[in-house]
C-alpha positions as CSV (number, residue, x, y, z in Angstrom):
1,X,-130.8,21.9,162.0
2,X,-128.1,23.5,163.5
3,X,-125.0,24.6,162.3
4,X,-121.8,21.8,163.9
5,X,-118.6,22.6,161.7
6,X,-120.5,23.0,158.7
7,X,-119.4,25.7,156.0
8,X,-120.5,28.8,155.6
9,X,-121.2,30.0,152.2
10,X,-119.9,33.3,150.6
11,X,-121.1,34.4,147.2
12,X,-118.6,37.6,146.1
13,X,-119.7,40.0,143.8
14,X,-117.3,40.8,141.1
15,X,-117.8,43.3,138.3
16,X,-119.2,42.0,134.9
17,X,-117.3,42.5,131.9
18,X,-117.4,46.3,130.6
19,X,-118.9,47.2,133.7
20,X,-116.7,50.5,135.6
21,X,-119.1,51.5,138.6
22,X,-118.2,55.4,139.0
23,X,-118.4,54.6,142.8
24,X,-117.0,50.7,143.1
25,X,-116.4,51.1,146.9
26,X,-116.3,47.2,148.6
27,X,-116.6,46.6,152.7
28,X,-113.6,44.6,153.3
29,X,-114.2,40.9,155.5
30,X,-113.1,43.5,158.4
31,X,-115.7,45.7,157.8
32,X,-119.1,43.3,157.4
33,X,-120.6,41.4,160.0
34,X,-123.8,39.2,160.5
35,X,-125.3,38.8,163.6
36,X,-128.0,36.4,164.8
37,X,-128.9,35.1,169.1
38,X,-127.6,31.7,169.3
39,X,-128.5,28.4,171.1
40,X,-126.8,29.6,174.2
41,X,-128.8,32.6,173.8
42,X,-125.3,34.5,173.3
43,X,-125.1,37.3,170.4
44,X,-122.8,35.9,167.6
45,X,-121.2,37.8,164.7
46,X,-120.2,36.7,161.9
47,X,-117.9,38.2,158.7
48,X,-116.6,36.2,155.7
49,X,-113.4,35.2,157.6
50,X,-115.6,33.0,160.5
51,X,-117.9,33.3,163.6
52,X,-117.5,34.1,167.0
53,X,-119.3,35.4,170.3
54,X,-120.4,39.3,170.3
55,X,-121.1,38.7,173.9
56,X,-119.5,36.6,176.9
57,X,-122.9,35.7,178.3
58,X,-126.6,35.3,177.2
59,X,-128.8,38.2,177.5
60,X,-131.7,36.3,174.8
61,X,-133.6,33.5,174.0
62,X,-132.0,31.4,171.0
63,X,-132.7,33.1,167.9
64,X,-134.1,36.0,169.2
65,X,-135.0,38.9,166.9
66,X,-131.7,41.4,166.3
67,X,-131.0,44.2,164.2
68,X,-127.7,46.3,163.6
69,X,-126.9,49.7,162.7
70,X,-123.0,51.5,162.4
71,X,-123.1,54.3,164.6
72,X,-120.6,57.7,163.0
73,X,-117.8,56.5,165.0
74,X,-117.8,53.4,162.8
75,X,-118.6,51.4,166.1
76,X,-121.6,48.7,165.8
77,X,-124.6,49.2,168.1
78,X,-127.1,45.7,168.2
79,X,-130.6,45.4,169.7
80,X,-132.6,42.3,170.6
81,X,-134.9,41.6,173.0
82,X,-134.2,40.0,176.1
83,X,-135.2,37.0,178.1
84,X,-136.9,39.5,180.5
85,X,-138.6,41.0,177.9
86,X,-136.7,44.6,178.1
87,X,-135.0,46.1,175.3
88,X,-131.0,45.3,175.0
89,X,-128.5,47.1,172.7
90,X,-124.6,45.4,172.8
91,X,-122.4,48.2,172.3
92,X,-118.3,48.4,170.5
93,X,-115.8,50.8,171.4
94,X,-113.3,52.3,169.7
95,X,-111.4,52.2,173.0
96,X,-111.7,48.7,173.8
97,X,-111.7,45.5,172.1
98,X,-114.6,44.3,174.1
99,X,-118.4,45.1,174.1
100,X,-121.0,46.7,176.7
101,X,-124.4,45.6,177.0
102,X,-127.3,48.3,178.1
103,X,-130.9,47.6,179.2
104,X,-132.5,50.0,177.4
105,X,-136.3,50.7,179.5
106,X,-138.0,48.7,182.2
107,X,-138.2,44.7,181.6
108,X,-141.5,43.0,180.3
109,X,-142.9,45.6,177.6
110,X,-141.9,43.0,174.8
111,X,-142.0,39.2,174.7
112,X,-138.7,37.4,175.1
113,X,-137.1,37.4,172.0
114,X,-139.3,39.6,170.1
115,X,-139.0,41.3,166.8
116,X,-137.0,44.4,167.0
117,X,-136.0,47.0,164.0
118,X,-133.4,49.8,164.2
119,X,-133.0,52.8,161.6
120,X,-130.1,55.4,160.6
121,X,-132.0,58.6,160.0
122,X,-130.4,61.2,157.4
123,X,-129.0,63.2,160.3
124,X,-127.2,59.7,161.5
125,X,-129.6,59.3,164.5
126,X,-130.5,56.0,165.3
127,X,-134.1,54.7,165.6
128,X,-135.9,51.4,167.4
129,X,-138.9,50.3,167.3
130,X,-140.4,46.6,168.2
131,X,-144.1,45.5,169.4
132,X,-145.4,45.4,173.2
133,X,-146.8,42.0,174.6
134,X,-149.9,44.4,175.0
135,X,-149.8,44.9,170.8
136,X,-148.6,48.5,170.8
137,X,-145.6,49.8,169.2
138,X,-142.6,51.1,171.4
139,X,-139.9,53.5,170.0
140,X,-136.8,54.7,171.3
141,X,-134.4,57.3,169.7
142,X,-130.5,57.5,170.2
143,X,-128.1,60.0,169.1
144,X,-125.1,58.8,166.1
145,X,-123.1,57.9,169.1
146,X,-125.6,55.7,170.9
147,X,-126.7,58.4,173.2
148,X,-130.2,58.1,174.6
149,X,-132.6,61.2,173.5
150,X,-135.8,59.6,174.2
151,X,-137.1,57.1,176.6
152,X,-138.6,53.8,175.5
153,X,-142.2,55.2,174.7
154,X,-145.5,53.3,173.7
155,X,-146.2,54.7,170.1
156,X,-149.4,53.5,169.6
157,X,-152.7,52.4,171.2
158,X,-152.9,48.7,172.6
159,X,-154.1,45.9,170.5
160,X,-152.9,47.6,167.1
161,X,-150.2,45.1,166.3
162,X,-149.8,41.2,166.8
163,X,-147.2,40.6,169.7
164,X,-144.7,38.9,167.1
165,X,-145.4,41.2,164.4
166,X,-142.8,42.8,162.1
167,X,-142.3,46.3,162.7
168,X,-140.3,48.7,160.4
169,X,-138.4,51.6,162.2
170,X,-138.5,54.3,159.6
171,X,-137.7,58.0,159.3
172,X,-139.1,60.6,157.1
173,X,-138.9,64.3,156.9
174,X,-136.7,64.6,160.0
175,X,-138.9,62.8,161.8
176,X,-138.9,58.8,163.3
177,X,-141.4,56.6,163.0
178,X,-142.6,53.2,162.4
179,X,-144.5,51.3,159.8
180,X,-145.9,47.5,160.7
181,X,-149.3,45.1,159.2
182,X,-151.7,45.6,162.1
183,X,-154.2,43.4,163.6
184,X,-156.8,44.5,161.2
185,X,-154.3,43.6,157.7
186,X,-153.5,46.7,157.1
187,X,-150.3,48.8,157.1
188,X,-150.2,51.3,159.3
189,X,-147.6,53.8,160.6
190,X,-146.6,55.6,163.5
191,X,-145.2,59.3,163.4
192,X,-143.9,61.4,166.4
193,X,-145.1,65.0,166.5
194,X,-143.5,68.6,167.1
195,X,-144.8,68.2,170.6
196,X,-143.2,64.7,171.4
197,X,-146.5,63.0,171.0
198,X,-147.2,59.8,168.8
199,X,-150.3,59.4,166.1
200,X,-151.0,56.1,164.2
201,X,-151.9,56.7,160.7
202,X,-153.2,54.4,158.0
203,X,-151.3,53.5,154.9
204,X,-153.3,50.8,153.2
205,X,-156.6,49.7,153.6
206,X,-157.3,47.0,155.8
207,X,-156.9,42.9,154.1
208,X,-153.8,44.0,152.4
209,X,-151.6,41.7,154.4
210,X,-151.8,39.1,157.3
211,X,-151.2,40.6,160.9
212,X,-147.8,40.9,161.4
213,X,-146.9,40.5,158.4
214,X,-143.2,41.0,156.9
215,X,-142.5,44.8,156.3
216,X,-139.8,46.7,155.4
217,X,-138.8,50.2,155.1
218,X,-136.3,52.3,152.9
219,X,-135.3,56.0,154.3
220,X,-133.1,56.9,151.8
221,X,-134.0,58.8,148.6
222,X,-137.9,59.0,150.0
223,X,-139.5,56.6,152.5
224,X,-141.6,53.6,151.5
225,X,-142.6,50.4,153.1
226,X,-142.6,47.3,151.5
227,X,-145.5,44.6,152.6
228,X,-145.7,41.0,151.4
229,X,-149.5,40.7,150.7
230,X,-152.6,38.1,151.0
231,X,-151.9,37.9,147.3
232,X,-148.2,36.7,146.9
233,X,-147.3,40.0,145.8
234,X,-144.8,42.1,147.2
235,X,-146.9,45.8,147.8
236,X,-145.0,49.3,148.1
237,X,-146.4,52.2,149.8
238,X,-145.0,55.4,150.0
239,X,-145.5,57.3,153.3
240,X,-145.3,60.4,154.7
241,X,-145.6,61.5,158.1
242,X,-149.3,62.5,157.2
243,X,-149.8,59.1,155.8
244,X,-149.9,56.5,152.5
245,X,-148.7,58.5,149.4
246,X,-151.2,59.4,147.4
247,X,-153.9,60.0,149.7
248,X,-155.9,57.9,149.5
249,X,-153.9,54.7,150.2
250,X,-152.3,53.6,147.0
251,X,-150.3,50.2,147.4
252,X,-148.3,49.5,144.1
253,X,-147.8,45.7,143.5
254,X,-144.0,45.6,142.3
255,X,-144.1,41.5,141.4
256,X,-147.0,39.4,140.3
257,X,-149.0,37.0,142.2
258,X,-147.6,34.2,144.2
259,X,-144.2,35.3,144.1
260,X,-143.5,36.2,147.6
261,X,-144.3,33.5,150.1
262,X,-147.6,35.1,152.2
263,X,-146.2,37.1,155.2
264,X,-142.6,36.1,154.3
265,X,-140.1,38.8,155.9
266,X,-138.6,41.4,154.0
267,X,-134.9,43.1,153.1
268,X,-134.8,46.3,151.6
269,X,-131.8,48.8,150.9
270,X,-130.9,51.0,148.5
271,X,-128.0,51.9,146.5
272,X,-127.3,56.0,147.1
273,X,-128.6,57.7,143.9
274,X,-129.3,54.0,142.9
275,X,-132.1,51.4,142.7
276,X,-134.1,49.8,145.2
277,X,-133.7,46.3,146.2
278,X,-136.3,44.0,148.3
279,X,-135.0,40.4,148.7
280,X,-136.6,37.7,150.4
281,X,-136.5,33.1,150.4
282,X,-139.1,32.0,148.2
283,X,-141.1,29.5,148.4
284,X,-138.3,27.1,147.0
285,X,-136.5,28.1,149.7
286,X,-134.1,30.3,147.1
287,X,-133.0,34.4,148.0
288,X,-134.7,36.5,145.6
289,X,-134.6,40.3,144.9
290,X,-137.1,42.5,143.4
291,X,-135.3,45.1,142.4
292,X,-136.1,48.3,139.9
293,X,-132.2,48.9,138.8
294,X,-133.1,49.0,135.2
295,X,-136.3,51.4,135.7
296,X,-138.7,48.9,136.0
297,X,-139.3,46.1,138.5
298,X,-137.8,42.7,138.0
299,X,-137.2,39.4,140.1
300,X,-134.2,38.3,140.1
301,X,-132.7,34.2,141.6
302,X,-129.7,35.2,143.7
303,X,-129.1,31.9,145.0
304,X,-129.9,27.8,144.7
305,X,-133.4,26.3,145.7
306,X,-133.7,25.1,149.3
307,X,-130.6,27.3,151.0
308,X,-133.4,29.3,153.6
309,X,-136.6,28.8,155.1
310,X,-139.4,29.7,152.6
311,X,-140.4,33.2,153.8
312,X,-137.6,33.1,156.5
313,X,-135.6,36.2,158.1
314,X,-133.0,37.3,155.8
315,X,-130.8,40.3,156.1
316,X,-129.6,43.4,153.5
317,X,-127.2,46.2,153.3
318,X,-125.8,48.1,149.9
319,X,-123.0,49.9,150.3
320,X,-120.8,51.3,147.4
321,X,-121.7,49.4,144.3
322,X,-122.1,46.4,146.1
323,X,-125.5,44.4,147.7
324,X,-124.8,42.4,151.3
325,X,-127.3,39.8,152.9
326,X,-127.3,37.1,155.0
327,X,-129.5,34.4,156.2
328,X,-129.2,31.2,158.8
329,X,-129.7,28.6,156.0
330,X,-130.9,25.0,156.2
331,X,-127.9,23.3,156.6
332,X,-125.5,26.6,157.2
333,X,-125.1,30.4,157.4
334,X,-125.3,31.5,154.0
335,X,-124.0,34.7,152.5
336,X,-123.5,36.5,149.5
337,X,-122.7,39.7,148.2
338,X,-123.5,40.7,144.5
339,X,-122.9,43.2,142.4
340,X,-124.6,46.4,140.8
341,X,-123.6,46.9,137.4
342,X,-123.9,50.6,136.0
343,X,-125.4,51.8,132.9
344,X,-124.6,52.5,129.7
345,X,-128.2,50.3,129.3
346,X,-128.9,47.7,128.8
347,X,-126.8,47.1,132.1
348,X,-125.2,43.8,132.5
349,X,-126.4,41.1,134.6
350,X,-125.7,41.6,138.0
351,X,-123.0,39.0,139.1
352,X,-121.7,36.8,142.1
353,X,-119.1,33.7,143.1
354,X,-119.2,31.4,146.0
355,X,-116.5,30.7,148.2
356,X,-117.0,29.0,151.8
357,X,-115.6,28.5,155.3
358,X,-115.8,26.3,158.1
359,X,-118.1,27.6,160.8
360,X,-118.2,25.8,164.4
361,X,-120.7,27.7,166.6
362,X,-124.7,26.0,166.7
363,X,-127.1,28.4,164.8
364,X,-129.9,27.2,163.5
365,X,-132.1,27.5,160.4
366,X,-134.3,30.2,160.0
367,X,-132.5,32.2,163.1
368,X,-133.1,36.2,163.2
369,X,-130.3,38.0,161.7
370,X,-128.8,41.0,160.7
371,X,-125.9,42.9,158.8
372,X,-123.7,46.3,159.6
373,X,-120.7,47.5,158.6
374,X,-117.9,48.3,161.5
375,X,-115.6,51.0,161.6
């Protein structure tokens, strides 16, 4: 339904008692914003303190897929995919108080509104990669300012990936890449070469996964992908440039069966020099997070039943000691941030509150979205 001066939800992570994170760094309201495409086909941002237009006209179709990085300026750089089917990226500056928006490649590679993911590599570069209408994978590679240093350029073979599918930007070993669920169910990734070219390697075996499925990717501290399977189990993979690690393929299930909704999307982040965390809306509609903070993998409730669409887009980012995400609930945009607690073991529970504001600008449920920091 969409969102008519509803209230948007805020959970705030404070420490639990006892607990002293050696690095307790928090974004600031300033510093965190959400973005989703909304019914005017506009890009909206949103932070704790409200929402508001990102751009002055529409450039998408209404909840068009989006993704965010921080450039090393501290300026925000968004991608979606246009009503034209071309590649956009809105752009901050730390000159201005406005925003630019770039075509990035010809029109028509990717359907209107398409899925698109972008990636910080170690070296602060930034990756994208979505699907072609004609089920390949296109990449394109930016500098930490937003330069281009690659043209938009088909990564795979046709007919590998579902036009709607998920695909994961990912970097490993100094080198970008992608990982997505192919036509055939399995995970596959795409690698660019020393000579510029692209090869498409297998990471799973095929029947893993639905085409398309949700995917996500970690970069830091070792790449992995993260699949939700056939099963109900969420599947992690790690990959190299050369392929699923160990060779042969050898997906790990990190939750039981029937815990992750089948082909629900995926968050994943992780803390630096700290744990892994996957979140996704189960199928009570609740955000959950798989996470392996005390060595082994748990699930853990972050929020009520019925706040998201079950297996619907939701959004992650850890920075400091804290964990970021946000979703376009069922009756509002939701938010929360929560927070890590430290060892000595056993660590405490992790920890959040709610708070809420009013929120006037029509999202609806289940809209992309995504999270960055800024400046």
């Amino acid at each position: 339904m969409a969102v008519l001066g509803g209230a948007l939800t805020l959970t705030l992570a404070v420490a639990p008692a006892g607990a002293a994170p050696a690095h307790d760094v928090q974004a600031t309201a300033s510093q965190l914003l959400g973005f989703t495409v909304g019914m005017d086909g506009r890009v909206y941002a949103a932070s704790p303190t409200g929402l508001s237009p990102f751009t002055s006209y529409a450039i998408a179709p209404p909840g068009a897929g989006v993704s965010a990085v921080r450039q090393s300026d501290g300026n925000a750089a968004v991608f979606t995919i246009g009503t034209n089917g071309g590649l956009f990226t809105v752009l901050t500056s730390s000159a201005t108080s406005g925003t630019r928006i770039v075509q990035v490649g010809p029109s028509g590679l990717a359907s209107p509104g398409g899925r698109v993911n972008a990636v910080t590599g170690l070296d602060g570069s930034i990756h994208v990669a979505f699907p072609g209408r004609d089920g390949a994978v296109y990449a394109v590679s930016f500098s930490s300012t937003m330069s281009q240093t690659s043209s938009v350029q088909r990564a795979s073979a046709t007919g590998v990936a579902p036009s709607n599918a998920v695909v994961a930007a990912a970097w490993v070993s100094g080198v970008p890449g992608a990982v997505f669920v192919g036509s055939d169910g399995a995970l596959h990734s795409v690698w660019r070469t020393g000579t510029g070219t692209w090869t498409t390697v297998p990471a799973s075996a095929p029947g893993l996964a639905s085409p398309g499925a949700g995917v996500a990717a970690i970069v830091k501290g070792g790449t992995a992908a993260y699949v939700s399977g056939l099963d109900g189990r969420l599947w992690q993979v790690g990959v190299t440039a050369s392929g699923g690690v160990p060779d042969p393929w050898d997906p790990v299930a990190v939750t039981g069966t029937g815990v992750v909704p089948v082909g629900a999307r995926l968050a994943a982040t992780r803390f630096d020099n700290g744990p892994t965390n996957v979140l996704f809306a189960g199928a009570d509609g609740a955000i959950r997070i798989v996470t392996n903070q005390t060595g082994s993998w748990v699930t853990s409730v972050a929020s009520g039943a019925g706040v998201a669409q079950p297996g619907g887009p939701v959004a992650a980012l850890a920075y400091g000691d804290y964990l970021y995400s946000d979703w376009c609930g069922n009756d509002l945009w939701w938010w929360f941030w929560w927070k890590r607690p430290l060892p000595p073991p056993p660590p405490p529970p992790w920890y959040g509150e709610t708070d809420s504001f009013p929120t006037t600008i029509p999202v609806r449920s289940g809209y992309e979205v995504a999270v960055a920091l800024y400046r």
